[in-house]
C-alpha positions in Angstrom: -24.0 17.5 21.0 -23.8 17.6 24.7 -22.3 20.7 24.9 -24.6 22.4 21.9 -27.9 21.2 24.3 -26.4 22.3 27.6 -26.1 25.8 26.0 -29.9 25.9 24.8 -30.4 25.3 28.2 -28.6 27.5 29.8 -29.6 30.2 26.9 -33.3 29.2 27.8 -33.0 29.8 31.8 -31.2 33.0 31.1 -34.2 34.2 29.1 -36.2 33.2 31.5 -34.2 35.1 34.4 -35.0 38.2 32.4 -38.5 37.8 32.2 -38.8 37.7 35.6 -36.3 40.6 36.4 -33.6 38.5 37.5 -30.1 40.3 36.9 -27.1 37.7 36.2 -25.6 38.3 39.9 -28.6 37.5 41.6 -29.0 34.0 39.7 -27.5 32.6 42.5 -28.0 33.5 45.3 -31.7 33.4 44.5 -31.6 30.0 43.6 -30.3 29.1 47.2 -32.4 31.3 48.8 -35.5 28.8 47.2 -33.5 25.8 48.0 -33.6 27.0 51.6 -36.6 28.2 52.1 -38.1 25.0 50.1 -36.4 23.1 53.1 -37.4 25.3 55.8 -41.2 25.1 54.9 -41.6 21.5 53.8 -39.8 20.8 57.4 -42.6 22.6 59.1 -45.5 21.3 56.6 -44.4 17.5 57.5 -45.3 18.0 61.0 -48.1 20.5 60.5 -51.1 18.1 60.4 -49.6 16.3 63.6 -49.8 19.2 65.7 -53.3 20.3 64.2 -54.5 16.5 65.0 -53.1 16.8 68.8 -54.2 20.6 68.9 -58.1 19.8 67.7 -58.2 16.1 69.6 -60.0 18.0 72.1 -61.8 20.0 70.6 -61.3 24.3 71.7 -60.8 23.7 75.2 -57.8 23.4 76.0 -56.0 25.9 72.6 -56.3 28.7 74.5 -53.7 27.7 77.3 -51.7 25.7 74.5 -51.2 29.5 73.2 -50.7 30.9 75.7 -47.9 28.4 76.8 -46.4 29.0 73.4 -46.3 32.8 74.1 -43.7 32.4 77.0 -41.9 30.1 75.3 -41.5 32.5 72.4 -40.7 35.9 75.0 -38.1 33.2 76.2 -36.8 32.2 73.1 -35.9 35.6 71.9 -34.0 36.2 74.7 -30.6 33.8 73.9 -31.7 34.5 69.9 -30.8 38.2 70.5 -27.7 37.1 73.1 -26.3 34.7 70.4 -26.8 37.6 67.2 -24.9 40.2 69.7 -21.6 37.6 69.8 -21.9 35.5 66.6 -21.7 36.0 63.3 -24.8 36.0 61.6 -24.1 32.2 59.8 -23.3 31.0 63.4 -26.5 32.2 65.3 -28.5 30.8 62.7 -27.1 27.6 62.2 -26.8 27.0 66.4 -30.6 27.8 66.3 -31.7 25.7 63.4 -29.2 23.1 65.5 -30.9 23.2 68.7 -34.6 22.5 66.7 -33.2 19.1 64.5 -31.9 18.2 68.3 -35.7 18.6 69.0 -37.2 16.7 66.4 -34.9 13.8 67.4 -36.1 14.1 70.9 -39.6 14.0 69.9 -39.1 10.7 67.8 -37.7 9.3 70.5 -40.8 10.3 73.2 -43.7 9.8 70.5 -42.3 5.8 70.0 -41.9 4.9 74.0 -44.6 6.4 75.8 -48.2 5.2 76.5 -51.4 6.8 76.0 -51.3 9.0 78.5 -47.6 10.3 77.9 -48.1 10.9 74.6 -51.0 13.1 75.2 -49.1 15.2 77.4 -46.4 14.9 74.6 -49.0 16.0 72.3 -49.5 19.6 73.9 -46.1 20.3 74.6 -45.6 19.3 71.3 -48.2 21.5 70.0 -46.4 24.7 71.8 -43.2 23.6 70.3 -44.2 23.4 66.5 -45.9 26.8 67.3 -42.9 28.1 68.0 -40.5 26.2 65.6 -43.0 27.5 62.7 -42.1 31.3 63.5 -38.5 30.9 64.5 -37.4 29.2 61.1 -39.4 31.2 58.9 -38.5 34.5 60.5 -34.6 33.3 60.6 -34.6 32.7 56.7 -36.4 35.8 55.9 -34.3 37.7 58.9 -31.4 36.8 56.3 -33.0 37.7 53.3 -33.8 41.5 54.1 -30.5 41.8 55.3 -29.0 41.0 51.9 -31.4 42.3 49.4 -32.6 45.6 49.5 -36.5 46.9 48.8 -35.9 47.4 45.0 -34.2 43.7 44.6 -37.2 42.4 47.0 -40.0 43.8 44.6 -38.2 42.1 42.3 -37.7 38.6 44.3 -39.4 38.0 47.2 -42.9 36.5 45.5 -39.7 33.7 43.8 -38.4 33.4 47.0 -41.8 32.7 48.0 -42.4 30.3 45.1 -39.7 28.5 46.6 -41.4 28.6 49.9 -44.9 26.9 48.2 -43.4 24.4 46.6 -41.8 23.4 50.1 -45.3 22.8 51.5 -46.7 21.1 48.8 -43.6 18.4 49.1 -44.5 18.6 53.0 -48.1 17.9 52.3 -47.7 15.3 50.2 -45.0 13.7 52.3 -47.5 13.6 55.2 -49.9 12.5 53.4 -48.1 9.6 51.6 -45.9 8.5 55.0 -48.1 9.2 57.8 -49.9 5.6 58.2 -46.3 3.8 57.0 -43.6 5.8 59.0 -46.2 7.7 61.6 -45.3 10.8 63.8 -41.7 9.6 64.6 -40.5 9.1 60.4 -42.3 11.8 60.1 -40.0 14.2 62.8 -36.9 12.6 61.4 -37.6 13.8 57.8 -38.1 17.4 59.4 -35.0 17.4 60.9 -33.1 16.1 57.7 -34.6 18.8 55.8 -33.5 21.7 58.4 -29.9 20.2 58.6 -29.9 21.0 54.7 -31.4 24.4 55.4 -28.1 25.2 57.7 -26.4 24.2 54.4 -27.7 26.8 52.3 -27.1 29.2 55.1 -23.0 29.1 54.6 -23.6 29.6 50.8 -25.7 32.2 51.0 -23.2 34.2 53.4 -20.5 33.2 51.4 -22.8 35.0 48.1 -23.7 38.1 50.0 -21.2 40.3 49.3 -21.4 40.6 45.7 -25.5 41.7 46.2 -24.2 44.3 48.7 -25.8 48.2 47.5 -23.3 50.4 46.5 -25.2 52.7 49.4 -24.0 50.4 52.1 -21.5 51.9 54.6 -17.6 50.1 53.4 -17.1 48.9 56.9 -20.1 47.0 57.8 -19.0 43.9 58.1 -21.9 41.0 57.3 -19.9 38.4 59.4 -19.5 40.1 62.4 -21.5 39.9 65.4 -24.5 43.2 65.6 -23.3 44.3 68.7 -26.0 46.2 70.9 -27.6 45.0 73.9 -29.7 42.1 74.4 -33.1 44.2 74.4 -32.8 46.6 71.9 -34.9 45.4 70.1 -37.6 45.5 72.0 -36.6 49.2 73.0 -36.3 50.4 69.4 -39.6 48.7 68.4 -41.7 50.7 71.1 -39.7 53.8 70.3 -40.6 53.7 66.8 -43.8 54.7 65.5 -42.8 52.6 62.1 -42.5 49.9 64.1 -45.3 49.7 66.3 -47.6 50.2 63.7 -45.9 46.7 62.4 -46.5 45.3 65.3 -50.1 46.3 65.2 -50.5 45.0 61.6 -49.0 41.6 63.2 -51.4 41.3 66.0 -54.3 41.8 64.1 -53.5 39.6 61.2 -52.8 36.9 64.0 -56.4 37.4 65.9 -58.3 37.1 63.1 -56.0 34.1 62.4 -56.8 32.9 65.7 -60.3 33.4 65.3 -60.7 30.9 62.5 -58.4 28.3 63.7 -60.7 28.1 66.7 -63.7 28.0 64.5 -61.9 25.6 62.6 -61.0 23.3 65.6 -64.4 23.1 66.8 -66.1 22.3 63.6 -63.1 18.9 62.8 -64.2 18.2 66.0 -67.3 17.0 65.1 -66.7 16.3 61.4 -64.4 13.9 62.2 -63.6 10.7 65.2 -60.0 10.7 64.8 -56.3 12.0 64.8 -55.6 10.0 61.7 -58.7 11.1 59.5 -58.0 15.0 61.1 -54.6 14.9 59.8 -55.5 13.9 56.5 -58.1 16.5 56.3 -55.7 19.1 57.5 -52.8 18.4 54.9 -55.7 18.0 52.2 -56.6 21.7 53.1 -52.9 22.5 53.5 -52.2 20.8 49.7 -55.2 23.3 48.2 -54.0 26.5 49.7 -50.4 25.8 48.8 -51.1 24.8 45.3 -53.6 28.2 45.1 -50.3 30.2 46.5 -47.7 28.6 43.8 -50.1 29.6 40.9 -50.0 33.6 42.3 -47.1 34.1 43.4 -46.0 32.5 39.3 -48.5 34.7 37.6 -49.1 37.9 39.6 -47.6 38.9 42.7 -44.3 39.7 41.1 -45.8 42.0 38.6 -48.6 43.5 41.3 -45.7 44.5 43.0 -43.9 46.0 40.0 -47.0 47.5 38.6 -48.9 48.9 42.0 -46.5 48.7 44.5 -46.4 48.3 48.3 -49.5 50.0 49.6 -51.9 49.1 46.9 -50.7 45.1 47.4 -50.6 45.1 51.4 -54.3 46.2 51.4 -55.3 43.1 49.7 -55.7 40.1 52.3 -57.3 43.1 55.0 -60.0 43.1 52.0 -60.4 39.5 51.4 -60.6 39.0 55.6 -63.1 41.5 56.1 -64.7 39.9 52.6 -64.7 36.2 54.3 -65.3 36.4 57.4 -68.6 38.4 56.7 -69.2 35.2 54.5 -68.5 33.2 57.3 -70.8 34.6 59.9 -73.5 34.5 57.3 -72.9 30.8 56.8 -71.1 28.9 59.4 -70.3 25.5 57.7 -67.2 23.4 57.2 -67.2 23.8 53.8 -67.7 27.5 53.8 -64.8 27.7 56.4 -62.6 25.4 54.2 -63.0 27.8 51.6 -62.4 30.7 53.2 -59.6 29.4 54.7 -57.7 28.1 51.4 -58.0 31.6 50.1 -57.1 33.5 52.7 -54.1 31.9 53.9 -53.2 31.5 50.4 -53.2 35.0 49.7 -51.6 35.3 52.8 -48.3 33.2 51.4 -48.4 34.4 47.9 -49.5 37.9 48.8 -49.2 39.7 51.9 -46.1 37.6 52.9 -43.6 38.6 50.7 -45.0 42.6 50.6 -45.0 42.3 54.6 -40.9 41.6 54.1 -40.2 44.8 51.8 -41.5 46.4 55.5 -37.8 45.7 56.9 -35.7 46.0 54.1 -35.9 49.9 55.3 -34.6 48.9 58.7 -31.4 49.4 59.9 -28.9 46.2 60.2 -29.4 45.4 63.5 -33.2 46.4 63.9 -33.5 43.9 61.0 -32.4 40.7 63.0 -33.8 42.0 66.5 -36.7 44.2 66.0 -37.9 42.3 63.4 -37.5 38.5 65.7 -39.4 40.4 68.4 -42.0 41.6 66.4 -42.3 38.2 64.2 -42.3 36.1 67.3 -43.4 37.3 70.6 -45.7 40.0 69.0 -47.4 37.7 66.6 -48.0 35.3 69.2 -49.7 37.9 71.7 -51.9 38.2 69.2 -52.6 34.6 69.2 -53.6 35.1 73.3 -55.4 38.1 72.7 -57.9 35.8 70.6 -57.6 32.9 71.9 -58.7 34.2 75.3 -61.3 36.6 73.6 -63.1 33.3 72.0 -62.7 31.7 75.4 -64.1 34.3 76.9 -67.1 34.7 74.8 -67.7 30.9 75.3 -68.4 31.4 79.4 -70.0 34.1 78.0 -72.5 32.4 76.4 -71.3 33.7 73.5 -71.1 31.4 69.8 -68.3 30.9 67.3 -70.7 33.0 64.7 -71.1 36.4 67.0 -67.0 36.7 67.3 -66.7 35.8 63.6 -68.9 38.7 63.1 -67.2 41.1 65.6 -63.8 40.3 63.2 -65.1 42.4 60.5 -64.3 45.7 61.9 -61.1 44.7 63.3 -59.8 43.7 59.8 -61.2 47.0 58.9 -58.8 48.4 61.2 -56.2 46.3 59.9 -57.1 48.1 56.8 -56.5 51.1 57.8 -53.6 49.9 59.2 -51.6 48.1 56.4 -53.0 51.7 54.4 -50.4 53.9 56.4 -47.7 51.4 56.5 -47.3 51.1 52.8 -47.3 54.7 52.0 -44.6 55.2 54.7 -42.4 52.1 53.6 -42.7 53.7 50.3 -41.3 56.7 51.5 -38.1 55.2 53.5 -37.5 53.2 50.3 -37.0 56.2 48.2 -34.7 58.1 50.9 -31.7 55.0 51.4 -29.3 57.5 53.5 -32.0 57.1 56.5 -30.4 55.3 59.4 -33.9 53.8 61.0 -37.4 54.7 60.4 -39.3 57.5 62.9 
């Protein structure tokens, strides 16, 4: 009888495999590509609401030199990311960089349960810069991996499960802040992260191990996935600004993360006065985090597989430039916590169950080693000068004289830039995807 019911179930999973487009070699290493990511992002979604608590405790002020702190540390960090890739093995870098983070979080525990008010303010900011970092660095690593091993036709196909792996990851994170935050406090709260990256280095080794066997039959013989890339420490910086591909990534990056930045800072000022302290911030923060990752599961289930399938790339990219340009006009026109919650939810939703896994399919037209370097670069320190270029702009306005509500206002034509923007980049991506013997996009 045992066996007889473990073969329904394995009959029913393999029927639903093919209803999502799974082929039977894929199973796999899907399955510990959404273990992995599920660790990665409920690692980061555990210590989210701290650093939004220490990052809006006072107020606006002092976010833009808290980003732009986190901007060199990112132009540092890709330095001895693109030093270890060009020596290592792929499974090495990662896992020494994913090693050198869990040594963090330790660290942190240690600091956040031995200093006094004063210290762990101070802790607080660097703290801030380093989750700021962290968030980009693990993400981009995993996904790094993933366009390396799947190609644009398997990432239609995958990427929004990947992603579903991804959501349920933050809802666990949520939920474990939320639960453990007034029992365990910041310190449990850092060790859990670092248990849950430690099993992310895990499914790094068997997802190597599983890469061969999704390798295109296009792919030169000789390219080795466990040797080191080669090529010189900034290359990828040279072949980014060399490529007009590229660059117009990067300018799809900056502008997502300005408008980003302008309603975090809205945000920040708003929790500011809506609530007296870290503890009651926090909870509102992972509330908001628990909606929008609940939102992102449901879409990424029911549509962004088959919007993909259906309408691909250009038509899909093109969807949160609409919603921004959609909400932030909303936003201007009413400036309330409420309407900023909402807009918020939706937009980063559509963000992770959207935009995120049709911004990937970008790179799987890359070459190998652009895929690792350019695309760290461009996820890291690019996305982050983004950040200063609105952090500073709201600043600015402030001594100004100018309101929150004006710059939510001047955001609408950037994101209709950003339109215009994500427009050209899908039709060209389309292109390189149907011609597989090009070395690197022009």
């Amino acid at each position: 009888m045992q066996t007889a019911l473990n073969k329904a179930v394995k009959n029913r999973l393999v029927r639903l495999t093919q209803l999502a487009g799974v082929r039977q070699e894929e199973l796999r290493p899907l399955c510990w590509c959404g273990v992995y990511i599920f660790c990665v992002l409920s690692a980061y979604y555990v210590i989210r609401p701290v650093r939004d608590a220490f990052g809006s405790a006072n107020g606006a002020e002092d976010l833009q030199w808290l980003f732009s702190a986190t901007l060199i540390a990112m132009l540092v960090c890709n330095l001895p990311f693109a030093a270890l890739s060009r020596r290592l093995s792929r499974q090495r870098a990662i896992t020494l960089f994913y090693r050198f983070f869990i040594a963090c979080l330790l660290l942190f525990a240690l600091l956040i349960s031995v200093l006094n008010a004063p210290g762990r303010l101070w802790l607080g900011r660097v703290f801030f810069v380093w989750v700021s970092v962290f968030n980009l660095y693990v993400v981009s690593i995993f996904w790094m991996l993933i366009v390396d091993i799947f190609d644009s036709d398997r990432g239609k196909r995958l990427f929004a499960l990947m992603a579903a792996g991804a959501t349920l990851g933050a809802i666990a994170g949520s939920l474990f802040t939320i639960t453990l935050v007034k029992v365990a406090g910041p310190a449990g709260l850092f060790l859990l992260a670092a248990v849950l990256l430690e099993l992310a280095v895990c499914c790094v080794r068997r997802l190597t191990h599983l890469a061969p066997q999704l390798r295109h039959p296009s792919r030169r013989v000789d390219e080795n996935d466990g040797r080191p890339l080669g090529g010189g420490i900034l290359s990828g910086i040279g072949h980014t600004f060399r490529s007009p591909y590229l660059l117009n990534i990067c300018l799809y990056m900056i502008l997502f993360s300005v408008t980003s930045t302008f309603l975090y800072f809205r945000q920040a000022e708003l929790a500011r006065h809506a609530f007296s302290n870290d503890g009651a911030r926090s909870t509102f923060f992972a509330s908001l985090d628990l909606l929008v990752n609940v939102l992102t599961l449901t879409v990424q289930i029911l549509a962004t597989g088959q919007l993909l399938s259906r309408f691909g790339t250009t038509a899909v990219l093109i969807i949160l430039p609409v919603l921004t340009v959609v909400g932030f006009l909303a936003l201007a026109w009413q400036p309330s916590l409420l309407a900023l919650a909402l807009f918020s939810v939706v937009r980063r939703a559509s963000n992770f169950a959207i935009a995120r896994p049709t911004r990937e399919l970008l790179f799987t037209v890359l070459n190998r080693e652009d895929k690792y370097k350019a695309k760290s670069f461009i996820d890291t320190a690019v996305y982050r000068a983004g950040d200063q270029v609105g952090a500073w702009s709201w600043t600015a306005a402030g001594m100004l004289g100018s309101s929150g509500p004006v710059w939510l206002w001047l955001a609408v034509p950037l994101s209709v830039f950003w339109l215009l923007n994500s427009l050209w980049l899908g039709q060209r991506q389309q292109r390189l995807a149907s011609a597989p013997q090009a070395n690197a996009p022009r």
